[in-house]
Every structure is written in C-alpha cells, then in structure tokens.
C-alpha positions in Angstrom: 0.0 0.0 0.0 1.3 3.3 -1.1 1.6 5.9 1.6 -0.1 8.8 -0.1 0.7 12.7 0.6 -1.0 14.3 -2.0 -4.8 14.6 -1.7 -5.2 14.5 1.7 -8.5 17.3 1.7 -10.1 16.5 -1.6 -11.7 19.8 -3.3 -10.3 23.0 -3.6 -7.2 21.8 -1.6 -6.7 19.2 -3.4 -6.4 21.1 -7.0 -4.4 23.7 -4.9 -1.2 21.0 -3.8 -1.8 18.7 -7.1 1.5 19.1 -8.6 1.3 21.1 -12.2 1.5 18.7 -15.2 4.3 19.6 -17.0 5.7 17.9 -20.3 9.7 16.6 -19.8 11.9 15.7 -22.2 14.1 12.4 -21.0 17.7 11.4 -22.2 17.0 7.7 -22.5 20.5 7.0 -22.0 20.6 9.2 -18.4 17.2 7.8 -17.8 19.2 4.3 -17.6 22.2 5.4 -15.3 19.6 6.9 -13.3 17.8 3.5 -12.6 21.2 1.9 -12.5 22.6 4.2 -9.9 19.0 3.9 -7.9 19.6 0.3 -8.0 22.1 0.5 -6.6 21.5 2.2 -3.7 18.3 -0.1 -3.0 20.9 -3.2 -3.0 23.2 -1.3 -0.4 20.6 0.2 2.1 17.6 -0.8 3.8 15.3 1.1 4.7 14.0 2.1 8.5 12.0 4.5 10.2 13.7 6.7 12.6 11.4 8.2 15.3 11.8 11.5 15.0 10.9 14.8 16.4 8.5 17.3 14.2 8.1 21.2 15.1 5.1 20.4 17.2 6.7 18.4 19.4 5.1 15.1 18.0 7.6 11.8 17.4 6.8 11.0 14.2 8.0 8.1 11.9 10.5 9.0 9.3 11.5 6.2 6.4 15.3 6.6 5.5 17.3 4.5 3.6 20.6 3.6 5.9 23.6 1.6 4.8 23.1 -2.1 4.9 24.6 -3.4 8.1 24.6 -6.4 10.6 23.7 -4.3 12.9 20.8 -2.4 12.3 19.3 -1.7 16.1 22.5 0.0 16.9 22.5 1.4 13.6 19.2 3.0 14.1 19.8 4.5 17.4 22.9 5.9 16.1 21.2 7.6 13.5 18.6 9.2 16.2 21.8 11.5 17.7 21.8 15.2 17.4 24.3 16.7 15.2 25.3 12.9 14.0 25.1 10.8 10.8 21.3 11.6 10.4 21.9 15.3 9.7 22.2 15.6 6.3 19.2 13.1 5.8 16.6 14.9 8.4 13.5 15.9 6.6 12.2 19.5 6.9 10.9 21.0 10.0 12.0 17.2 11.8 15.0 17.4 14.4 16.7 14.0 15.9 16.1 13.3 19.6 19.7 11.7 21.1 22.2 14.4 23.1 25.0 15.1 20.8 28.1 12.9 21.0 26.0 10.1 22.9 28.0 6.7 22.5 25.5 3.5 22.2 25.6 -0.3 22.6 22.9 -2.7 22.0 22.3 -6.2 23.1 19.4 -8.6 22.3 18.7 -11.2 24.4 17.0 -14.6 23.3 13.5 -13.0 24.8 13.8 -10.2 22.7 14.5 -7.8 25.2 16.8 -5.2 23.8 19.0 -3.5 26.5 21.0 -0.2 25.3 23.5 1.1 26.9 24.2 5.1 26.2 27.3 7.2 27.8 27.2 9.9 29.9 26.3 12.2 27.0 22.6 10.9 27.4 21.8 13.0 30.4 22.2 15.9 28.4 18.8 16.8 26.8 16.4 19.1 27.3 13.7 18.6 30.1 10.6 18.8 27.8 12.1 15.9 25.4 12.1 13.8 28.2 9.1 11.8 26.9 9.8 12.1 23.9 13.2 10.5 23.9 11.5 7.3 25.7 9.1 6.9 23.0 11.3 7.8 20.2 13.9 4.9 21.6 11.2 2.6 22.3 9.1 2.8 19.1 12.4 2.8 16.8 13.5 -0.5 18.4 10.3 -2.2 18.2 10.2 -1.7 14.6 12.4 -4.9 14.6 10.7 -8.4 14.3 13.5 -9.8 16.8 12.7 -7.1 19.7 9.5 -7.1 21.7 10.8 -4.4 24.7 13.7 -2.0 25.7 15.8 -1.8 28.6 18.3 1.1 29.7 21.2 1.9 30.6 23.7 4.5 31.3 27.6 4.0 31.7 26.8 0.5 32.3 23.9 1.0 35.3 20.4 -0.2 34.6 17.9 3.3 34.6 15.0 3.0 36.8 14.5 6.7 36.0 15.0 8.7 33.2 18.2 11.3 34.6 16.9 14.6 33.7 13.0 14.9 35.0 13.1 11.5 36.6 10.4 9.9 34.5 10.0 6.7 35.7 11.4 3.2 33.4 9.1 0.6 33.2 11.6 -2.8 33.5 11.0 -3.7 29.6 9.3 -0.8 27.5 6.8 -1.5 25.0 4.6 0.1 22.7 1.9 -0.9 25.0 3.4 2.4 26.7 2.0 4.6 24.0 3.2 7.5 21.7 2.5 11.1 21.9 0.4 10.6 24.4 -3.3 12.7 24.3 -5.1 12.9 27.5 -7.4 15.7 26.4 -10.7 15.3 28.3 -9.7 12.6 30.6 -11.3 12.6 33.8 -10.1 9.4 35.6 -7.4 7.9 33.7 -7.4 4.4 35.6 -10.4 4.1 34.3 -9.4 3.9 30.9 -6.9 2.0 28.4 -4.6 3.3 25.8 -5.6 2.5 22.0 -2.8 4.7 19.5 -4.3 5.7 16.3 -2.5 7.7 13.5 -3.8 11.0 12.4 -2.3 13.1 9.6 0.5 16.3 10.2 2.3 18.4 8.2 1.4 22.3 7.4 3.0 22.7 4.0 2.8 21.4 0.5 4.5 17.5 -0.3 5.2 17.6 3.5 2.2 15.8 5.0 2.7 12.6 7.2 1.1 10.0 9.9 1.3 10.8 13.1 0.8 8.2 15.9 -1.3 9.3 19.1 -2.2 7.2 22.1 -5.8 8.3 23.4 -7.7 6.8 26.3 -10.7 5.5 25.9 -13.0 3.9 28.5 -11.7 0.4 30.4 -15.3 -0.8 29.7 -14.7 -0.7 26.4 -14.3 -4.5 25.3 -14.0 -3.7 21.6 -10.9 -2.1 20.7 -11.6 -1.8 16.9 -14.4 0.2 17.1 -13.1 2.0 20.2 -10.0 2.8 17.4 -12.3 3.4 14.5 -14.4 6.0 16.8 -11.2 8.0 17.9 -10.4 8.4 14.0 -14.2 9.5 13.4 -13.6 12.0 16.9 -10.6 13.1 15.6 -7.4 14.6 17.3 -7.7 17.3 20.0 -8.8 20.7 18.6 -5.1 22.4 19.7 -3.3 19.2 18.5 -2.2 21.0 14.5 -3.3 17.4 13.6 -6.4 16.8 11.3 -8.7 12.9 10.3 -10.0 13.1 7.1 -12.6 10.7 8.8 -16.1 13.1 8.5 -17.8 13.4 12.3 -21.1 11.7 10.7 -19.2 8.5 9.6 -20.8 5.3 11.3 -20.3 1.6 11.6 -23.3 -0.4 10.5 -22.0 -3.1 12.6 -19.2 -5.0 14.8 -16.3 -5.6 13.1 -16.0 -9.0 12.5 -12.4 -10.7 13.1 -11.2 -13.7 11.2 -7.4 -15.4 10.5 -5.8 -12.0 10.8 -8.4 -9.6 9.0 -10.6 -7.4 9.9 -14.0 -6.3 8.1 -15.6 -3.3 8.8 -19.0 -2.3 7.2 -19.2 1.6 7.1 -21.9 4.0 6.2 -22.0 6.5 2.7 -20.7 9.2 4.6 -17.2 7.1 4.2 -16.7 8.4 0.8 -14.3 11.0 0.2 -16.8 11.7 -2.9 -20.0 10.9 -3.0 -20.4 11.6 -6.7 -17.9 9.3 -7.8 -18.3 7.1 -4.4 -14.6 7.0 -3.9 -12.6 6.4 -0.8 -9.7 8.5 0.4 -6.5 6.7 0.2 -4.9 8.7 2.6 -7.9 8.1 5.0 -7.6 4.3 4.4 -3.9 4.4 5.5 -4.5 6.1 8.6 -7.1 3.4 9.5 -4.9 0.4 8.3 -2.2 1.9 10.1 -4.3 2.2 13.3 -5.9 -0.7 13.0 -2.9 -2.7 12.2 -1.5 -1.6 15.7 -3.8 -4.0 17.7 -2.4 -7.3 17.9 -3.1 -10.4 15.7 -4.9 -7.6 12.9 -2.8 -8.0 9.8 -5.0 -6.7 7.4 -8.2 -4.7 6.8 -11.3 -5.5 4.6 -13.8 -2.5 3.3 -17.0 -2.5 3.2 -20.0 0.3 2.5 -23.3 -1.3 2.7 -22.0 -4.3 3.0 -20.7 -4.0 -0.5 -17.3 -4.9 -1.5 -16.7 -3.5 -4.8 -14.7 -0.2 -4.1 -12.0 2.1 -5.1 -10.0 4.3 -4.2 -9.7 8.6 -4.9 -6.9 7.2 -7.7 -9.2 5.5 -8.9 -7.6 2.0 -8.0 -10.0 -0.9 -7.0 -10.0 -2.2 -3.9 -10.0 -5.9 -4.7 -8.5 -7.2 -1.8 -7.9 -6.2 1.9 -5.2 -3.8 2.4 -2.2 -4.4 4.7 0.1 -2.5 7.1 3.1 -1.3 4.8 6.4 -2.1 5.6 7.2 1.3 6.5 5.4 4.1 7.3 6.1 7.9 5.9 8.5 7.0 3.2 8.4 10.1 1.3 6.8 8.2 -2.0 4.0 10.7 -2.1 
C-alpha cells in the first residue's frame, strides 16, 4: 500500500497541492544510469524509520534509507543522535532526539528484550524531550521483528528513572506504553486503556505525514476496533495542529468481524471522500490500516459500505482485496 501525501483534503485543496503537469523531455541514455545508480543504492541500504521529532513536538515516523549493516538496532539509534550521521538526511521541519556525542551499545537477548547502553552524554537533553526520547527509543526499536521491549542503561547502570525529569522506566518498554500521548478530556485515567491511532501532520505542501497518538478511551470498552475506529471519526484534539480526514457523521453499521488476521468493517456512505464518484480517500484508508494494524493479531483490513465490496480508491484504483500495514510508514513516495 502506497503511503499517499498528496490529496489529503479533496476539493479546492486538493487542485491547490496537485502538482502542475508539466511535459519533460528524457535522455534515455541518463534515464538508464539513473535507474542503475537507484539500484544501486536499494541493494546497499535498507530502509528504517527513525522516530523522529516534528516542530510540534510530535515523534513521528521518518523512512530513510541507511547503509546495509549487521547491525541495524544500533545502527538506528545511532542515526537518532543530534548533530550525528542523520543530519544531512533529516526531513524539513524534523530534528533528531539523542544528546549530541551520545556513544551506544545494543544487546538482544534470546526474549527479545533489547538493552541499550548510552554514555554519559545521554543525560544531556532538554527537560521537555524527556518523553519524547523514551518513546522515540522505544518505538524505533520495536520496529524490529526480533525485539518485543527495551531496557536502559547508562555508563553500564540499569535506569530506573529517566536522569533529567526523573520519568519513571518501566523494567522492559513497549509500545503498549503509548506515543505522543493525548489525555485531552480525561477525567479518571485508571479508568481507561490506551488505544494509539494515526492521524495526519504536516502544514505545507508535499510535506504531509502519519502521526501516531495514544488516546484513552473507557476500560469498559471490550472492543478495541471500534473503540480505534471512533477516535479516528472523533478526531485529534482541537489544539493538537493534527487533522482525520474521517467526517464526524461516519458510522459503523455493525461489529467488526475478526477472522485469521483480517478485519472487516462495514461503514456508512458518509465514508466516501466523494459521493459523486463514491470514492474512498487513500490517505484516510492508510491512517485506518495503520491504526488498526496496531492492535495485535490484525494483519490486514477488509472495506466494506453497505456491506458492498466492490470499491476504489480517490486514484481511482480498485480495492480488490484487503489492504495491509506497509512495511514502512512515511517513506516520502507521495
């Protein structure tokens, strides 16, 4: 599934960040070292998302192609430090989240438990990145297949307590500990769970992205899939500079039904991006793949509006078949 940046509002907005068509001529013989030389690169890097940190504060998944190495935990770490190896690859308006100079080690036991081990250098961040730099650490870890949680350490002592604010260090963090965390209208937080669902950022044009959020929603919930498909339909917090392109009047005609990894959910009309050419959003059916895809045993996501199956996308593109999570999320292939 293509991540798409382009379309995002439909309308007016959309004709206004359409790129102009233009007409090119090609040197077929450039053209060919082109694709040669992109080859290239593909068979010498691999790509991995680097949590990173936007100009409103959110950690936000960033897809960049890094040199092809045994090993790629440390790798990706490394590539998190301020004023390091990342800095000529950091998109704009994104900074990286590791104190400069920070020395790393990584070590992966047979559990899957990942325990890095930074120098002294990692006490020196700022005290509002605090949070950040947990999730950014524990969401660019667990990217891996071969690590479930994260352990720290600093010059060699396990951290019960992050140094700066003295956030405290869960034994083995998770994702179950959430990402960018919204508590916006929460009244008694023990009485609710975290569900993270991925809304879309990004202020300027070619520069829009998915942003993970963790909401609460109520502990009495049993469902999580519609308690996930709800918060897209809610939306993000009003002072959040996040947007859904999920319309307030969207409903579910009913439960979700689960089977052998998929998930089929039968919406209303009001899911169409167009009504006139009943279409679907594409970026729309990314965030909710992407969100959905984030509860556990849900591999892929089935379509359906009035219980019909025979869809497409706002590319025009049928949807034949239910869509997975990609591989990678904001690759910059808008």
């Amino acid at each position: 599934m293509l991540l798409s940046g382009c379309g995002l509002f439909g309308g007016e907005i959309q004709k206004k960040i359409d790129p102009p068509k233009t007409t090119q001529v090609v040197d077929k013989k450039e053209n060919k070292e082109t694709a040669a030389a992109k080859k290239a690169n593909a068979e010498n890097t691999v790509p991995t998302e680097l949590y990173l940190i936007d100009k409103n504060g959110y950690v936000v998944p960033q897809t960049i192609a890094l040199p092809k190495t045994a090993s790629v935990a440390k790798q990706a770490l490394e590539y998190l430090v301020v004023n390091g190896k990342v800095t000529d690859l950091l998109p704009n308006d994104f900074r990286a989240v590791l104190p400069e100079d920070t020395d790393i080690s990584v070590n992966i036991d047979k559990d899957g438990v990942a325990t890095v081990n930074f120098s002294k250098e990692f006490k020196d961040y700022k005290a509002e990145d605090e949070k950040r730099i947990l999730q950014s650490i524990t969401w660019t870890l667990t990217q891996f297949d071969n690590i479930k949680s994260v352990a720290l350490k600093m010059n060699g002592s396990p951290l019960t307590k992050m140094p700066v604010k003295g956030t405290p260090i869960s034994e083995h963090l998770s994702r179950a500990s959430g990402i960018n965390i919204d508590t916006t209208d929460v009244m008694d937080i023990t009485n609710t769970k975290p569900v993270t669902v991925y809304y879309i950022g990004g202020e300027e044009e070619g520069s829009y992205y998915y942003v993970p959020v963790t909401r609460r929603v109520p502990a009495s919930e049993k469902d999580n899939i519609t308690a996930v498909v709800n918060e897209l339909i809610q939306g993000p917090s009003e002072n959040s500079n996040l947007v859904s392109e999920f319309m307030s009047d969207v409903k579910l005609l009913e439960a979700p039904k689960i089977a052998n990894g998929q998930v089929t959910l039968n919406f209303d009309e009001n899911i169409y991006g167009s009504f006139e050419e009943k279409e679907i959003s594409q970026s729309l059916l990314n965030a909710l793949v992407l969100s959905l895809t984030e509860q556990k045993d849900i591999k892929k996501v089935a379509i359906q509006v009035k219980g019909k199956a025979e869809l497409k996308n706002d590319k025009g593109k049928k949807l034949t078949e239910p869509v997975t999570r990609p591989e990678k999320v904001n690759t910059g292939s808008f």
